[in-house]
C-alpha positions as CSV (number, residue, x, y, z in Angstrom):
1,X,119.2,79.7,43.2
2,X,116.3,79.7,40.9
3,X,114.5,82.4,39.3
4,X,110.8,81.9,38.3
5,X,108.5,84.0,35.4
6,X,105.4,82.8,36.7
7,X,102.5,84.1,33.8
8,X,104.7,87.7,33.9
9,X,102.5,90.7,32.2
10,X,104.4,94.3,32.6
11,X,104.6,97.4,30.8
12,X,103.4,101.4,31.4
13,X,100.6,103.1,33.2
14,X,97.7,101.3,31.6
15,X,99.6,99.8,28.4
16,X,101.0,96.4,28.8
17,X,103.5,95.6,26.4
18,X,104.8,91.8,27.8
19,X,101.8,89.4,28.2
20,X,101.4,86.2,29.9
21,X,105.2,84.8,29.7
22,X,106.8,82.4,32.0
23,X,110.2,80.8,32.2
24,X,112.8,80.3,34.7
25,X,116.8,80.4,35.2
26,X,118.6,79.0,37.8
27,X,122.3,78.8,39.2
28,X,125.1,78.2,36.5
29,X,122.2,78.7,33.8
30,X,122.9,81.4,30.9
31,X,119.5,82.4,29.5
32,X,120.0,84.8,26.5
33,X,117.2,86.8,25.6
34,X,116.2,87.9,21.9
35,X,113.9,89.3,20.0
36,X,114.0,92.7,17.6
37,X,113.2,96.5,18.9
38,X,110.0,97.3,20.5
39,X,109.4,94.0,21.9
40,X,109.7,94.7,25.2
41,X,112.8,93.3,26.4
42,X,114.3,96.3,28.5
43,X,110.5,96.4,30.2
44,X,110.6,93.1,31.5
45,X,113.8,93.7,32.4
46,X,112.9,96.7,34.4
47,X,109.9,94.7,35.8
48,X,112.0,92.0,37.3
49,X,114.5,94.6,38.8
50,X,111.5,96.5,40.5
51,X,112.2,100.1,38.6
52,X,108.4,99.3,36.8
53,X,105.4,97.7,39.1
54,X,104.0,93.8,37.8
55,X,101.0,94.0,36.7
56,X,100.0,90.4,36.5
57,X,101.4,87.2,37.7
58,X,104.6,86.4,40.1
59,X,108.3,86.7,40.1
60,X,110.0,84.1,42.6
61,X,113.7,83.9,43.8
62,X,113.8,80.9,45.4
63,X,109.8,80.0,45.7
64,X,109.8,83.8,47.6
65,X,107.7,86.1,45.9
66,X,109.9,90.0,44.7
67,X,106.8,91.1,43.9
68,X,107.1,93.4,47.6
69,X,110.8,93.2,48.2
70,X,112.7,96.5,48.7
71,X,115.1,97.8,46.2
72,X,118.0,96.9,48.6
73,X,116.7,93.6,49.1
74,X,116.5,93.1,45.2
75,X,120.1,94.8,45.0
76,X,121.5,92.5,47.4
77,X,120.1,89.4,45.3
78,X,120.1,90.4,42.0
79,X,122.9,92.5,40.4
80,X,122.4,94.6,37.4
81,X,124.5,95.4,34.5
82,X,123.8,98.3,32.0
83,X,124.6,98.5,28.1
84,X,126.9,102.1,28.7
85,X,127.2,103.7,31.8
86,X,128.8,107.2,32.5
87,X,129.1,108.6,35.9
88,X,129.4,112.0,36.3
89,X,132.5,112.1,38.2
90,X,135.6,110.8,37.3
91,X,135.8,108.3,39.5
92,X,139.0,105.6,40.0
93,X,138.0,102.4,38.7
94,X,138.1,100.9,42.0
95,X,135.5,103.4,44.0
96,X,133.3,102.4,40.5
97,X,133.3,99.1,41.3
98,X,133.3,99.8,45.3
99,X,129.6,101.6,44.6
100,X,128.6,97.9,44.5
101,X,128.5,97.3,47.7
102,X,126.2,100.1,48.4
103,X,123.4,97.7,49.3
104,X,125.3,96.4,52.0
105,X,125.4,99.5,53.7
106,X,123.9,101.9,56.0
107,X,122.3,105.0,55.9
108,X,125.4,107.3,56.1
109,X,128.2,104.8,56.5
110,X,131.5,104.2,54.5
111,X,132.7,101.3,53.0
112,X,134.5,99.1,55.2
113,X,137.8,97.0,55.3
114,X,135.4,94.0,54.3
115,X,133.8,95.7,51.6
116,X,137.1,97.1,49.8
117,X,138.7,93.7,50.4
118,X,135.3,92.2,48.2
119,X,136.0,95.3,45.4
120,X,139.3,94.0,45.4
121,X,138.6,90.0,44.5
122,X,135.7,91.3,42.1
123,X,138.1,93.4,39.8
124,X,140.5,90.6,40.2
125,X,137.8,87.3,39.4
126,X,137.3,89.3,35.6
127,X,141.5,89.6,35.4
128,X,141.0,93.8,35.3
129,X,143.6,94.4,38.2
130,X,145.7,96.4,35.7
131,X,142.8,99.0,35.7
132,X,142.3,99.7,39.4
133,X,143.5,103.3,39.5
134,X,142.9,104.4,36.3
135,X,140.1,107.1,36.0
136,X,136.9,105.1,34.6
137,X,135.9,107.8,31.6
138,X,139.6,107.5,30.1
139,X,139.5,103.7,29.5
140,X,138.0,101.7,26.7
141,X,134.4,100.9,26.1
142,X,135.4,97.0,26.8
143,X,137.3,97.9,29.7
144,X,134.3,99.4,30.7
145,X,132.0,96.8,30.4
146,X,134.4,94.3,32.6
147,X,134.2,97.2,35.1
148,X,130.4,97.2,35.3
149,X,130.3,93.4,35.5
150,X,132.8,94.0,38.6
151,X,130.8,96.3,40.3
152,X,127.8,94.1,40.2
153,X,130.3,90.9,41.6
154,X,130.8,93.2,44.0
155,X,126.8,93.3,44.8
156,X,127.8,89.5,46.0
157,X,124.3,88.6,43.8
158,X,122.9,85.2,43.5
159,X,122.2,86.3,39.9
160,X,123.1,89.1,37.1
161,X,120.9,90.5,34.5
162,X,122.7,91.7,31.7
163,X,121.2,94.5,28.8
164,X,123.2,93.9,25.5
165,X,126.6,93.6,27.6
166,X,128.2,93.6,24.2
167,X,126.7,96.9,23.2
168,X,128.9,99.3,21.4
169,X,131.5,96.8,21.7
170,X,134.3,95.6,18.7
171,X,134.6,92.0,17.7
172,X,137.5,91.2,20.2
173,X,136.1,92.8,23.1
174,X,132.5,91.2,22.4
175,X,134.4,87.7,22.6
176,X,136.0,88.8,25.9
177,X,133.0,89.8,27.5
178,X,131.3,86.2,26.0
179,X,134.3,83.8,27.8
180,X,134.0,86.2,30.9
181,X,129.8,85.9,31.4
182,X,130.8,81.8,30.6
183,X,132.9,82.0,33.3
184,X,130.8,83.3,35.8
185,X,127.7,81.0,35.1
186,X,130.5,78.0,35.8
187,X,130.9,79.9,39.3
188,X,127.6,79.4,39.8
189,X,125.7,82.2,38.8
190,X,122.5,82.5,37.2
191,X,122.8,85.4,34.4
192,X,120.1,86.6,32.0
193,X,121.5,88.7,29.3
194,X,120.0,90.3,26.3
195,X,121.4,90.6,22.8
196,X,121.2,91.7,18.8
197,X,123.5,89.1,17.8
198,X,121.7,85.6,17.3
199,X,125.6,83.8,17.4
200,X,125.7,84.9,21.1
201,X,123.1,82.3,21.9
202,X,125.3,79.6,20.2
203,X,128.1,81.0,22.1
204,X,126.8,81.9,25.7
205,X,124.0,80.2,26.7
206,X,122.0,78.0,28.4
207,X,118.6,78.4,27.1
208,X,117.2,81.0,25.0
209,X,114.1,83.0,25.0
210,X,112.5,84.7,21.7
211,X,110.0,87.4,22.0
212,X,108.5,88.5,19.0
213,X,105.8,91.0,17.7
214,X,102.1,90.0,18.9
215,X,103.4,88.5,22.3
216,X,104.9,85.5,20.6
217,X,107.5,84.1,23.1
218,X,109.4,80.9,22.9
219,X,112.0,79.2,25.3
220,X,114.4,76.5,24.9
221,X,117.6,75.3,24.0
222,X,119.8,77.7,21.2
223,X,119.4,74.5,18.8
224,X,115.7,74.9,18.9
225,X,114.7,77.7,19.5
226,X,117.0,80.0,17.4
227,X,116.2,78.8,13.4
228,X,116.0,80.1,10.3
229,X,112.5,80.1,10.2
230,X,112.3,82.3,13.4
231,X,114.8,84.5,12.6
232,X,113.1,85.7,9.5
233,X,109.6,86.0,11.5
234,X,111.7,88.3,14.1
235,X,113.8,90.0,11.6
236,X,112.3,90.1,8.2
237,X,115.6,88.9,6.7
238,X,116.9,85.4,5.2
239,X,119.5,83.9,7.5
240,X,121.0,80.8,6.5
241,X,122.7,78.8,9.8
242,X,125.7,77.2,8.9
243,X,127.9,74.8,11.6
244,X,131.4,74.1,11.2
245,X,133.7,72.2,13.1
246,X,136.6,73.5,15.7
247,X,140.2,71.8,15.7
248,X,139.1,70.0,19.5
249,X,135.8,68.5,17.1
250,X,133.5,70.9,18.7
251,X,130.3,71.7,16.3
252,X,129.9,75.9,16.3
253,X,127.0,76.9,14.5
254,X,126.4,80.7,13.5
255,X,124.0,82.5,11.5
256,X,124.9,83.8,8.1
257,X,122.4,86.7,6.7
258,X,121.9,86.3,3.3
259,X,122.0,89.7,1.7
260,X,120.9,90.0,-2.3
């Protein structure tokens, strides 16, 4: 699978607010997306999910242009997860994640055999069997998150596209959620994710795009792309990135912000 941003320009009614970007992810690829508030991540994220209408350039999955696709087509290719999400019902954690496979289905029909049996290997790929009948608004905001990620597994999707699936989250369950997206892209999925934290594109990803103020936009490795330099353009802070070394000899780098 491979996803091409082909000269994309989105935003609202007459304003655009993304101009002229390309880039592409494709299977077992992490691309994390950066870049302070107000840039315009969430629009282009909306563009390529077909909730806001492209206004210039193209969007292929697979050399097939979205651009016209329905939003069950998109659904059944594509799977979306949110940064919080709050139904109101207090659904079991199983019919959450069931809701998935709502693409799959017909006007008016239920879920079959087939589609519970794929609910059922979803909650159990992310380890989150535990959870199954427990009402969805009781349980933590991590617990959460891996229950969103199932439901959109459950969408069978060729790729995910992920808004600050760390959001809200403590340290622990931010790490979780890190190993479990890792996991996923070694399965073979292609997963754009956006986040606040600069170390989560030393820690869970393949590329990494930076969108600035002005339309500036740069993609490439984490090494390159995500610097000191560019992290004060974006930020307006000094960050120092520092590397260490893990006990296997692995080099982690993170960034430091350097506060007076």
């Amino acid at each position: 699978m491979k996803l091409e941003i082909k000269n994309v320009s989105c935003g609202y009614s007459t304003k655009v607010i993304v101009k002229n970007i390309s880039m592409s992810v494709s299977s077992g690829e992490i691309l994390c997306l950066l870049g302070p508030n107000g840039v315009g991540k969430t629009t282009f994220f909306k563009t390529i999910l077909g909730f806001l209408k492209l206004k210039d350039g193209e969007i292929l999955l697979d050399g097939e242009n979205i651009h016209n696709w329905s939003r069950k087509q998109l659904a059944k290719n594509i799977g979306y997860v949110p940064q919080a999400h709050t139904p109101p019902f207090p659904y079991k954690v199983f019919d959450v994640v069931l809701m998935g496979r709502t693409a799959h289905l017909s006007m008016f029909s239920s879920p079959t055999k087939e589609d519970k049996n794929i609910a059922e290997e979803a909650i159990d790929s992310l380890n989150i069997s535990y959870l199954k009948d427990k009402i969805y608004t009781e349980i933590s905001g991590g617990e959460r998150q891996m229950v969103l990620i199932a439901r959109a597994l459950a969408q069978q999707p060729k790729m995910l596209i992920m808004d600050e699936p760390t959001s809200n989250l403590d340290f622990g369950n931010q790490i979780k959620v890190l190993q479990q997206i890792n996991k996923l892209s070694k399965r073979g999925l292609a997963v754009i994710m956006t986040s606040h934290y600069p170390n989560h594109a030393f820690l869970c990803s393949t590329k990494v795009a930076f969108m600035q103020r002005n339309n500036v936009f740069t993609v490439g490795n984490a090494d390159a792309v995500v610097t000191e330099d560019m992290l004060k353009k974006a930020y307006g802070i000094n960050v120092k990135i520092i590397t260490t070394t893990s006990s296997n000899r692995d080099t982690i780098k993170s960034c430091i912000p350097m506060i007076n």
